[in-house]
N, C-alpha and C positions, 0 to 999 in steps of 0.2 A: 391085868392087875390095876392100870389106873383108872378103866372102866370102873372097877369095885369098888375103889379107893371114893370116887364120885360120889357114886352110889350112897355107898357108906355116911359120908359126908352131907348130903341130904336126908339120910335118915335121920343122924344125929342129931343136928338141926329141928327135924321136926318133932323130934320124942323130949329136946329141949324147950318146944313151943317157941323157938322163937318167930319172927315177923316172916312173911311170904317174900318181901323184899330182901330184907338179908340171907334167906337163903338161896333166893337166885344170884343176888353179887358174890357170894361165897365159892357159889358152883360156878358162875360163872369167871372170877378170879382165879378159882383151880383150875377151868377148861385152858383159858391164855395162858396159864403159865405150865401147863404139860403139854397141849397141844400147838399152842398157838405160837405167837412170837413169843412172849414173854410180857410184852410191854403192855400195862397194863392199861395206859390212855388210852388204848385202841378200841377200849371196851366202849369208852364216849361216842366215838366215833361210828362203831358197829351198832349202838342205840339210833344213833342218828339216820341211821340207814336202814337201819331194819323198821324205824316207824313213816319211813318216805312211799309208805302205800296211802292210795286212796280210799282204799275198801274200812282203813282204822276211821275216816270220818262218821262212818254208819253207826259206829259205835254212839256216841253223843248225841246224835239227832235222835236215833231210839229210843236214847233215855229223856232225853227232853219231851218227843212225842210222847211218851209213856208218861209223863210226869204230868200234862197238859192234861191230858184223858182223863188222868185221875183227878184233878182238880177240879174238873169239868164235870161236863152230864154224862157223860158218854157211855159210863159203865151202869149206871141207874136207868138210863136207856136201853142198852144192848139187854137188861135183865130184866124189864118188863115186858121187849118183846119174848125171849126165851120164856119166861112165865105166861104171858099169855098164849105162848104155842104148845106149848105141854104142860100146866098147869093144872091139866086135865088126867094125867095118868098117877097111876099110884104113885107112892115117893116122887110126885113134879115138881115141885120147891127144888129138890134136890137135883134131877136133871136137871131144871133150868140155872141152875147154880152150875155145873157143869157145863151147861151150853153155854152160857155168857163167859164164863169164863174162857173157854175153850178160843172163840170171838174175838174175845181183848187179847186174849195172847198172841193172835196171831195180828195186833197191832203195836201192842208194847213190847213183845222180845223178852220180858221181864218174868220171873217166879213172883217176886216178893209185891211189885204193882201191880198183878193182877190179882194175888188174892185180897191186898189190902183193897183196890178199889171193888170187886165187886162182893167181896165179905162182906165190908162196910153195907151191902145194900142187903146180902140174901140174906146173912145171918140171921139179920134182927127177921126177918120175915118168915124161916122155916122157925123161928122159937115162938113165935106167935100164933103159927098156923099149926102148933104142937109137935114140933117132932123135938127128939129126944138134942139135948146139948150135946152129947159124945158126936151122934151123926152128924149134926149141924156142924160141930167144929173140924170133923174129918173130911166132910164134903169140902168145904173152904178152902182148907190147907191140902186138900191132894188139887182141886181144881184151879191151885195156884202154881202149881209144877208144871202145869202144861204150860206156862208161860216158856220153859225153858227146850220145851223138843218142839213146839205149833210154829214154823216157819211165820217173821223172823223172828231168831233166836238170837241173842247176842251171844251165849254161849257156843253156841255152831259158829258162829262168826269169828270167836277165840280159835276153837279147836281149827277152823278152817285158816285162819291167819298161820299159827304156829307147826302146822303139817303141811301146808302148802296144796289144799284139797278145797276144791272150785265150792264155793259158798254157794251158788247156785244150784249146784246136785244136792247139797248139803242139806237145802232148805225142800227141795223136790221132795228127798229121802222120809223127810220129817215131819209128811201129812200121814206117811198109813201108819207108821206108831202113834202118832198124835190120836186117828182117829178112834187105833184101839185100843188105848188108855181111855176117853170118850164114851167108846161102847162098853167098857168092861166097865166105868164107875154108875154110866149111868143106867145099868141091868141089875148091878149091884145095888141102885135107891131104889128101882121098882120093884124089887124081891124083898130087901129088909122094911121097906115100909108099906106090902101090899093091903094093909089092912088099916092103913090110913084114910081119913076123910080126903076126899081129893076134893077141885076146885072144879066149879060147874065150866063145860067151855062156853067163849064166846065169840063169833066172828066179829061185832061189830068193837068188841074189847080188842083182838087182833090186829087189827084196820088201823084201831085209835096208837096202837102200838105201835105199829110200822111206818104210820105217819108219824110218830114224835123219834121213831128211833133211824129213820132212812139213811140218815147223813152217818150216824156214826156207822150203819150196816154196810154202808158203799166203803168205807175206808179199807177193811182186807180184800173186798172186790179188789179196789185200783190197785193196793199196795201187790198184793199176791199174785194177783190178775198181769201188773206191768213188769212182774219179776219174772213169772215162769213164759210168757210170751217172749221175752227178749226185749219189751220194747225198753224196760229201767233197767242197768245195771241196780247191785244191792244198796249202793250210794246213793244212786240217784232216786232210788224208793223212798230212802231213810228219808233224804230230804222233801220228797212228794208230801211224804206222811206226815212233816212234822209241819209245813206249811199248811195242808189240808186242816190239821188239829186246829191249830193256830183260828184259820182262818171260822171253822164251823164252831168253833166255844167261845170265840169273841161275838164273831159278826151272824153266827143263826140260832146257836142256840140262847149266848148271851148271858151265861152263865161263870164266866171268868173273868175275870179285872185285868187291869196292867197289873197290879199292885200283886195281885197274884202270881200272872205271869213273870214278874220279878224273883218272884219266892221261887218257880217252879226253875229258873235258870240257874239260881245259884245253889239249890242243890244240885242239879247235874252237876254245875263245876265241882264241888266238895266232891261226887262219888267219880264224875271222871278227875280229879287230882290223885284221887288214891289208888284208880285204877291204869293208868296211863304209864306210872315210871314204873308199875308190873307187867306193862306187854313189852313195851322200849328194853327191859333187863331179859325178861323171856325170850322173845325173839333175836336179842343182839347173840343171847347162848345157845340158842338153835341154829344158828350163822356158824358161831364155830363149830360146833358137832358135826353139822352138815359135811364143812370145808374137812372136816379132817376125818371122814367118815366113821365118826362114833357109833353111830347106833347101827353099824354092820356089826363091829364089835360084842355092841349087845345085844343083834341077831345069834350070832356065833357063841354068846355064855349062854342064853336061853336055850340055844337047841343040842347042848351039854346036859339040860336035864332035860326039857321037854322035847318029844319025839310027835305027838301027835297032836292036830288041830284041834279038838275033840279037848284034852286037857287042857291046851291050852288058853281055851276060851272060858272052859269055868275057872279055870285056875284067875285068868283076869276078872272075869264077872266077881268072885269071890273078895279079889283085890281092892275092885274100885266099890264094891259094897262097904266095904270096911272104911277104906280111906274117904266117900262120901258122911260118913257118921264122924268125921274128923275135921275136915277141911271143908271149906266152900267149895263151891262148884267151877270157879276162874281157877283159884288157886290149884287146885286138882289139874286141871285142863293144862295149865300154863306148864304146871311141871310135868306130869307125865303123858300127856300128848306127845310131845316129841320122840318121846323112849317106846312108848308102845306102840303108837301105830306101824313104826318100821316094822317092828317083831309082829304084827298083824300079818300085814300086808307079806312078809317072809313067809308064813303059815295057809297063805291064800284065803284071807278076807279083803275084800272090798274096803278102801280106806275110809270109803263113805258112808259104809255099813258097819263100820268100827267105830266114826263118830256116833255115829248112833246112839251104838249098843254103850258107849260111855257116857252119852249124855245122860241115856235111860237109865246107868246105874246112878249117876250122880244127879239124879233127880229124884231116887229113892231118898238118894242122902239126904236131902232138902226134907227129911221128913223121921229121920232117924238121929236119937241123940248122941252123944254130945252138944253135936255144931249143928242139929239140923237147924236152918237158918229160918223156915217156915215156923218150925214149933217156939224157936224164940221171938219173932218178931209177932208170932200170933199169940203168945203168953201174953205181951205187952201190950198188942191192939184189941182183942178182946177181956183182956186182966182174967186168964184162967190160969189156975195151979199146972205145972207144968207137965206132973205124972198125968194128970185128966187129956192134955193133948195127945200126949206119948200113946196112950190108951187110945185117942179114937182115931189115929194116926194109922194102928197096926190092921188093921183089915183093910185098905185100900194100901199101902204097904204090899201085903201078900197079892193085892191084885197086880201091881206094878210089877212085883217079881215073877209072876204068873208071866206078864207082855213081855218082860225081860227075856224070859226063855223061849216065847214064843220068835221074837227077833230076831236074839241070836241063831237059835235052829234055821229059821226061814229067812232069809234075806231080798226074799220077793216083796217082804213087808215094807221093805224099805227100799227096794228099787224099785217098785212096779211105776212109778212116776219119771224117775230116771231115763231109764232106756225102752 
């Protein structure tokens, strides 16, 4: 019953809209006071403890490295070489918007900085080179979601903080969905725009490409390269990567100011202030769950109605589709990471193959209205009506749910890196 009572209690909360943070001090003041001591300073204290990992640092150097890139050449680079490597097949604009994208994400961690930095470059260039604004805008906005499943992820970073599931499988797990999201978007521009004029190739235009874009092309070499070797922890990446930016948009490409770099650190401060007192309240309430074995509990009400793996999984697939057209994708994670993955892993999934399979629905979300966070910040950064995004959203959309089911069925998609 006071499992329900929780429960309950964070629905209310959300069907009141209030903030992400009141409703984890709420749940979290109901957990201390049925489960815990009672006292509720202790809630301080279990913040304090629960953000004494080193793995939360990677958090802020991602988004500063991400923020760097953007400012920089980096993404204008990685997309002229993708253009000039496929620029040659039917719909290439389009792959190569996909391939750069694909690229930066797995430098910035980020959804919304990968599509604003390399939007900003391909956009203007598939509507020039005539393809339709619907495709041009749905290309952008789905090749901006891979920022959040293309190792590193800061999302996988969340999910792997608040379930206690090794960041480093996490990130292994989250190249074969990455790549076929990749293959499916990008089959999908050479089929809808086969009858496009395509662009003549050229080697010596290739060459010119790899020589201007080599530095940023090394950067997921090392960054990915010293994570799945063993030789970086995820931290010690974060911080590889953001030195590396640093040092290639100052001193080779030459393209970033101090002045800039100024701007680029105090927004991370703004987005990690807002995002920091949500893991420290997150995590402090996953401490007590843990300590008082909650989410056995809500092993034992789930398997009251559900009997089989098989429902189980659409029954959640269907959930976090829903709840991604509502919430953001931290927010999503922070709260029901904890609750679900137990009831996973009870059903015999892979806890790694269940981040997954969540990140992947709530990467849908990022694309799905109310809240999707791509279709509003791209309303804004490109200034289109918002039903016109909605519209070129849903056919890459049905591709995602297509990879969805493919995941969740196979789980090789996601371990063949693993083990």
């Amino acid at each position: 019953m006071s499992t329900l009572f929780l429960i309950a209690i964070v629905a209310a909360l959300l069907v009141l809209r209030q903030p992400l943070l009141v409703i984890l001090l709420a749940a979290i003041a109901y957990a201390q006071m049925t489960w815990g001591s009672g006292n509720l300073t202790w809630i301080i204290e279990d913040m304090f403890v629960s953000l004494d990992k080193e793995l939360i640092l990677a958090i802020p150097m991602f988004m500063l490295c991400g923020g760097v890139m953007t400012k920089g050449s980096t993404a204008r680079r990685l997309t002229n070489v993708a253009r000039a490597l496929v620029g040659h097949l039917p719909g290439g604009l389009g792959v190569a918007g996909i391939l750069s994208s694909a690229i930066f994400a797995a430098i910035s961690g980020s959804s919304i900085v990968t599509m604003l930095a390399i939007g900003s470059v391909i956009y203007p260039a598939m509507r020039e080179a005539g393809y339709t604004k619907k495709f041009a805008l749905g290309t952008v906005m789905s090749g901006g979601t891979l920022g959040i499943i293309i190792p590193p992820s800061i999302p996988l970073i969340l999910y792997g903080l608040v379930t206690e599931t090794s960041i480093v499988d996490l990130f292994r797990a989250g190249v074969g969905p990455g790549l076929l999201l990749v293959g499916l978007f990008a089959v999908y521009s050479v089929v809808v725009n086969r009858h496009m004029k395509t662009e003549r190739f050229s080697l010596s235009g290739l060459i010119s490409a790899l020589r201007a874009g080599i530095w940023a092309l090394m950067m997921p070499v090392i960054l990915l390269g010293g994570i799945y070797s063993g030789f970086f922890s995820p931290t010690e990446a974060a911080a590889v990567a953001l030195v590396y930016a640093v040092i290639v948009e100052l001193g080779v490409h030459r393209e970033l100011t101090f002045s800039d770099l100024k701007g680029v650190v105090l927004e991370a401060a703004k987005l990690g202030g807002a995002l920091f007192p949500l893991i420290a309240v997150a995590l402090s309430l996953n401490l007590i769950l843990i300590e008082n074995r909650v989410p056995d509990q809500m092993v034992d009400l789930v398997n009251g109605w559900i009997s089989s793996p098989v429902t189980f999984i659409i029954m959640v697939n269907l959930l976090l589709l829903a709840v991604g057209a509502f919430m953001t994708t931290a927010e999503a994670i922070l709260i029901l990471g904890p609750i679900l993955a137990p009831i996973a892993v009870f059903y015999g999934f892979d806890k790694v193959v269940f981040g997954i399979i969540m990140i992947v629905n709530l990467e849908i979300g990022l694309l799905t209205p109310p809240v999707g966070l791509n279709l509003i910040v791209a309303m804004s950064a490109f200034k289109e009506k918002f039903g016109l995004l909605v519209r070129a959203a849903i056919p890459f959309i049905l591709l995602m749910i297509l990879a969805l089911a493919l995941i969740s069925w196979l789980p090789e998609i996601s371990l063949f890196m693993v083990r």
